[in-house]
Each structure stands twice: as C-alpha cells, then as structure tokens.
N, CA, C and O of each residue as an XYZ file, in Angstrom:
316
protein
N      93.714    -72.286    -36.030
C      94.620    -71.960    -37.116
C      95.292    -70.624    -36.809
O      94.788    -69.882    -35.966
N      96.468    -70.269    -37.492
C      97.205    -69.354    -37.079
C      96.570    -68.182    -38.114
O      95.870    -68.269    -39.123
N      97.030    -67.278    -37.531
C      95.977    -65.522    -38.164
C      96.791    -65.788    -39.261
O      96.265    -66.228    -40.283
N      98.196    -65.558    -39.206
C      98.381    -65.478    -41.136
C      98.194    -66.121    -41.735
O      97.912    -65.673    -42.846
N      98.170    -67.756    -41.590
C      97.983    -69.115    -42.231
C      96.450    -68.195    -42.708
O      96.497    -67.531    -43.744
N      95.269    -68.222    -41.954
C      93.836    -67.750    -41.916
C      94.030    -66.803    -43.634
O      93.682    -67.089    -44.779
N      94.631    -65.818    -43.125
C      94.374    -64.378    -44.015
C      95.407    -64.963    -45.182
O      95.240    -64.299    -46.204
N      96.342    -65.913    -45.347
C      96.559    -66.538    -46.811
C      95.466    -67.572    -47.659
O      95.107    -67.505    -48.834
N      95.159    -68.368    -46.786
C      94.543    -69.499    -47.048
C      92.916    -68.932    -47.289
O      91.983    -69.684    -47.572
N      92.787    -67.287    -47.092
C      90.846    -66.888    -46.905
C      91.288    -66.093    -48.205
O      90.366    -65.854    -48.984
N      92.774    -65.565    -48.630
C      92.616    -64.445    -49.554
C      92.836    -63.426    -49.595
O      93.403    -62.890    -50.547
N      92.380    -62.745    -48.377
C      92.264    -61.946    -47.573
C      93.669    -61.198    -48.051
O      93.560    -60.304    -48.890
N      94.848    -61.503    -47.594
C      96.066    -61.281    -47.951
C      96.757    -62.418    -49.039
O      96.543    -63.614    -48.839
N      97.650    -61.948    -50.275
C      98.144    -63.100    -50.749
C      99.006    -64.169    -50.693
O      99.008    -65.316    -51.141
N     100.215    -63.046    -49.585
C     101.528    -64.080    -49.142
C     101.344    -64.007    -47.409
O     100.817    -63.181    -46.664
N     102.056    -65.301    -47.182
C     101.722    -65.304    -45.603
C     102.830    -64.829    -45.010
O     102.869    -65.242    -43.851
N     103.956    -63.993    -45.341
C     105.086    -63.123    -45.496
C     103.984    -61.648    -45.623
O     103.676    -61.134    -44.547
N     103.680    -61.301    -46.325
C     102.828    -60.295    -46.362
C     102.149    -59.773    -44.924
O     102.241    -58.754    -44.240
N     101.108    -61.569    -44.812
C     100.061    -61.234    -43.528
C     101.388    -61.223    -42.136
O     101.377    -60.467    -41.165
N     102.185    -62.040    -42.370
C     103.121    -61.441    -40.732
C     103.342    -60.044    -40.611
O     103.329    -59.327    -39.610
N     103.543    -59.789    -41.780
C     104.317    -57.892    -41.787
C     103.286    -57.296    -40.989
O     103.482    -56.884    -39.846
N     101.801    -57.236    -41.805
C     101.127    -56.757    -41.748
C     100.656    -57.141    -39.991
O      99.755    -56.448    -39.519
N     101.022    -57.770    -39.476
C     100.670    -58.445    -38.133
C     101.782    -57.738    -37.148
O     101.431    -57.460    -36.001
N     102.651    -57.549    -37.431
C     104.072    -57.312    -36.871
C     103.985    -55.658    -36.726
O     104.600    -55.149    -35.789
N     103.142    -54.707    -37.747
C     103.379    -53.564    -38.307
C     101.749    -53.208    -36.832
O     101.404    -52.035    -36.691
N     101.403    -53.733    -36.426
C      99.777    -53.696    -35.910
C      98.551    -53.377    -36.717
O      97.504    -52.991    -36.198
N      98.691    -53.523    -37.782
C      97.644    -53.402    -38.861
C      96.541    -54.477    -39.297
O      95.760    -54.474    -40.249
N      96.796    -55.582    -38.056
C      95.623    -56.265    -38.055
C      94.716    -56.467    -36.658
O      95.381    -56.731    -35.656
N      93.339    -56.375    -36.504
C      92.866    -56.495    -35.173
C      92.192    -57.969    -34.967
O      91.559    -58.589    -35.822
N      92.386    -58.251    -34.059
C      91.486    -60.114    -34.094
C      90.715    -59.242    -32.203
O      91.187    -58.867    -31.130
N      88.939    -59.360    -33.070
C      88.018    -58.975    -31.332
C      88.738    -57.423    -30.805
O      88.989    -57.150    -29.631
N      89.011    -56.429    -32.117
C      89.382    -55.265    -31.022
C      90.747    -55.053    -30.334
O      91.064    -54.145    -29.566
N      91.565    -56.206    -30.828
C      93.203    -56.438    -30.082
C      93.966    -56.577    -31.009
O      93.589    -57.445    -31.797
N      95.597    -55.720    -31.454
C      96.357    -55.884    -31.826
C      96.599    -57.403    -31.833
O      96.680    -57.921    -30.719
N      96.716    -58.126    -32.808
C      97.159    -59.749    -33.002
C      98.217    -59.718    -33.932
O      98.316    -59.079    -34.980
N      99.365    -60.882    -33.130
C     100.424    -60.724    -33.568
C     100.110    -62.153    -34.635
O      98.986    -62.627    -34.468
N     101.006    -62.878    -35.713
C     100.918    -63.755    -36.363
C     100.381    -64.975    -36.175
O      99.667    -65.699    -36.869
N     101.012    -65.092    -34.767
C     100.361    -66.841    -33.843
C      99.468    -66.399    -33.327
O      99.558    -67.019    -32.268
N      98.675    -65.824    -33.221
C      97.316    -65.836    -32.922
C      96.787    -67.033    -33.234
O      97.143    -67.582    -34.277
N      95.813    -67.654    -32.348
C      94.880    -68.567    -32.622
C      93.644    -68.275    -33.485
O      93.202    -67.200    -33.079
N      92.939    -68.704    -34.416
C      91.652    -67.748    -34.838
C      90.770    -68.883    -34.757
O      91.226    -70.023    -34.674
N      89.243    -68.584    -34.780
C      88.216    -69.278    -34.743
C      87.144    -68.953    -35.301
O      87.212    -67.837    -35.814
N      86.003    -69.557    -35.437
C      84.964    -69.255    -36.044
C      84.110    -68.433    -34.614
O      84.132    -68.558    -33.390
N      83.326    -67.478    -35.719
C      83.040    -66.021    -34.466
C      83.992    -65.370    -34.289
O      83.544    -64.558    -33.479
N      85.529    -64.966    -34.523
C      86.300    -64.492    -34.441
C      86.369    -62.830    -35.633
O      86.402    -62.660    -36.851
N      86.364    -62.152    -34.729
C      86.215    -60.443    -35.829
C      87.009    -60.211    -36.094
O      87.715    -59.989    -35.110
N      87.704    -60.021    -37.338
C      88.965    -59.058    -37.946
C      89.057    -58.090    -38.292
O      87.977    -57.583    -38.594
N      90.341    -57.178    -38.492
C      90.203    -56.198    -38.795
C      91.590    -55.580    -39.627
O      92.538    -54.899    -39.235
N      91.456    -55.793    -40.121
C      92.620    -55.192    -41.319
C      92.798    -54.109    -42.047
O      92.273    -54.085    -43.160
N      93.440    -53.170    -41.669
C      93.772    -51.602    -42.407
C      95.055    -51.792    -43.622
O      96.205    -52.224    -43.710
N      94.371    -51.381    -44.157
C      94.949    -51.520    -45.547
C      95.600    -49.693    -46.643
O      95.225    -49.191    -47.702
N      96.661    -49.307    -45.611
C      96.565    -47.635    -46.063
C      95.581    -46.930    -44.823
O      95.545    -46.920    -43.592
N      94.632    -46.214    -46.253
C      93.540    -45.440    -45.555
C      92.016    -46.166    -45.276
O      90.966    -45.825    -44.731
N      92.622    -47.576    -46.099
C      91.354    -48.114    -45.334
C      91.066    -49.313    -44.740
O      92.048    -50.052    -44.802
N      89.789    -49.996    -43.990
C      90.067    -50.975    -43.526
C      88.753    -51.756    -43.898
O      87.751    -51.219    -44.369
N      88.892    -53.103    -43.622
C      88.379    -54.164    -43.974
C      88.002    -54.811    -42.811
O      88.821    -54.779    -41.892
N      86.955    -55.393    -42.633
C      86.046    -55.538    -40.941
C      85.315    -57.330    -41.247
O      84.120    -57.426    -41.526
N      86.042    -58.362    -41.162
C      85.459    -59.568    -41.579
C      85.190    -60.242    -40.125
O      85.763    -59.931    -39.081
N      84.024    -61.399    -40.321
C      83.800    -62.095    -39.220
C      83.979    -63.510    -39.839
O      83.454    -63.876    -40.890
N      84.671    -64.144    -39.163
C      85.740    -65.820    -39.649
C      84.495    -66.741    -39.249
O      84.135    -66.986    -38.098
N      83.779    -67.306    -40.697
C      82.996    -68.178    -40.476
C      83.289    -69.795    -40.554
O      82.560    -70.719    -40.194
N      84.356    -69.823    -41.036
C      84.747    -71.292    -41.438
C      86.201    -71.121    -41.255
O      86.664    -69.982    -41.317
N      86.977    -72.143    -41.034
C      88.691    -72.429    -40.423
C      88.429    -73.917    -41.032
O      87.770    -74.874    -40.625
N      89.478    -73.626    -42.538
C      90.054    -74.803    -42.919
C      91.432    -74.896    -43.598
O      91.671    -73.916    -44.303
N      92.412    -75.847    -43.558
C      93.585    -75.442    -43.638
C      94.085    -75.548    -45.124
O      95.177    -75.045    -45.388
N      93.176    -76.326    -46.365
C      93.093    -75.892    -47.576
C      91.629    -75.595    -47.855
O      90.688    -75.860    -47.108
N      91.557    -74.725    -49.609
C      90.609    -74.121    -49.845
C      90.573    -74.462    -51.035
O      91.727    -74.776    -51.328
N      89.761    -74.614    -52.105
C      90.140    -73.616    -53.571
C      89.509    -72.426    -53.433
O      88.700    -71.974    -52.624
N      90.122    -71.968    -54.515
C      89.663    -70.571    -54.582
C      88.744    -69.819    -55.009
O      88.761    -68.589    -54.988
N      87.850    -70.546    -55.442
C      86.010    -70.448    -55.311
C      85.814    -69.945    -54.282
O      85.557    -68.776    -53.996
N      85.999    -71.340    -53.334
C      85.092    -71.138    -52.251
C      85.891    -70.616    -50.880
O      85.442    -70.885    -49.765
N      87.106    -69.853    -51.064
C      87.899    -69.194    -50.104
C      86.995    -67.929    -50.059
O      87.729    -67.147    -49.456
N      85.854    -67.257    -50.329
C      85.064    -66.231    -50.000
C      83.947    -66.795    -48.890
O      83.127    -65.956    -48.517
N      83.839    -68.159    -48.322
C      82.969    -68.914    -47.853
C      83.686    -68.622    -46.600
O      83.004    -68.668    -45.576
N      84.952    -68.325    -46.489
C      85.571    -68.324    -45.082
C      85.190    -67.462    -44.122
O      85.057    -67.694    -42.921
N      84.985    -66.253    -44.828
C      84.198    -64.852    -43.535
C      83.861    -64.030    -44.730
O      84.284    -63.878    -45.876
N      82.434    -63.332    -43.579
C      81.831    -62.313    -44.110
C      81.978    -60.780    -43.353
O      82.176    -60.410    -42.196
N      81.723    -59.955    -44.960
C      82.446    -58.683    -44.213
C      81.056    -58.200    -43.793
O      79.982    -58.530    -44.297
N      81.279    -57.335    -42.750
C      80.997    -56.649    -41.716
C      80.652    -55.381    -42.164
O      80.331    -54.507    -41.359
C-alpha cells in the first residue's frame, strides 16, 4: 500500500492531500529514510512522523485498504 493511502486509511493523518505534503515537505520517515508518497509500506515497516516540535514513532502492523474507525488503531503501534 502506498505511505499516504497507509497514514489516511490508519488515521494517522486525516487527508491524503495532507499525508503527500507532509511526504513532499520530508516530515515523514519509513525505516530511518526520507519517504516520498509512493512508497511501498508493509507490515514491520517503522514510521516516523514530525508533527511541528514533535514526532510520532509507529510500527505498521496490519495493511488494509479499508478500515472502520474503531479498529484503524489496530493498524500500528507506537513505539
């Protein structure tokens, strides 16, 4: 699945306009590496998202391409 599809569809971020910016701007890390939008993501896959002054450190346990929104916290755990 693609990193912004991921970070709309987990929550994580709300618009997937949002998560490109934020991808485009280098404010997201996938394993330690600047990741641009098409990134591939996977399960075992580390994120990392700075948000301002701070950041957010998740590990992608589940990749599915709908959710509800219950169980969109089931997708990764933070770190």
């Amino acid at each position: 699945m693609r990193l912004d599809k991921f970070l709309k569809v987990s929550r994580l971020i709300k618009r997937r306009t949002v998560a490109n910016e934020a991808c485009d701007a280098g404010r997201v890390l996938v394993n330690d590496r600047p990741a641009k939008a098409s990134v591939k993501v996977k399960p075992g896959d580390i994120l990392e998202i700075r948000f301002g002054s701070k950041a957010a450190k998740v590990e992608i346990l589940n990749v599915q391409e709908t959710v509800r929104k219950e169980d969109a916290d089931k997708m990764y755990r933070y770190l």
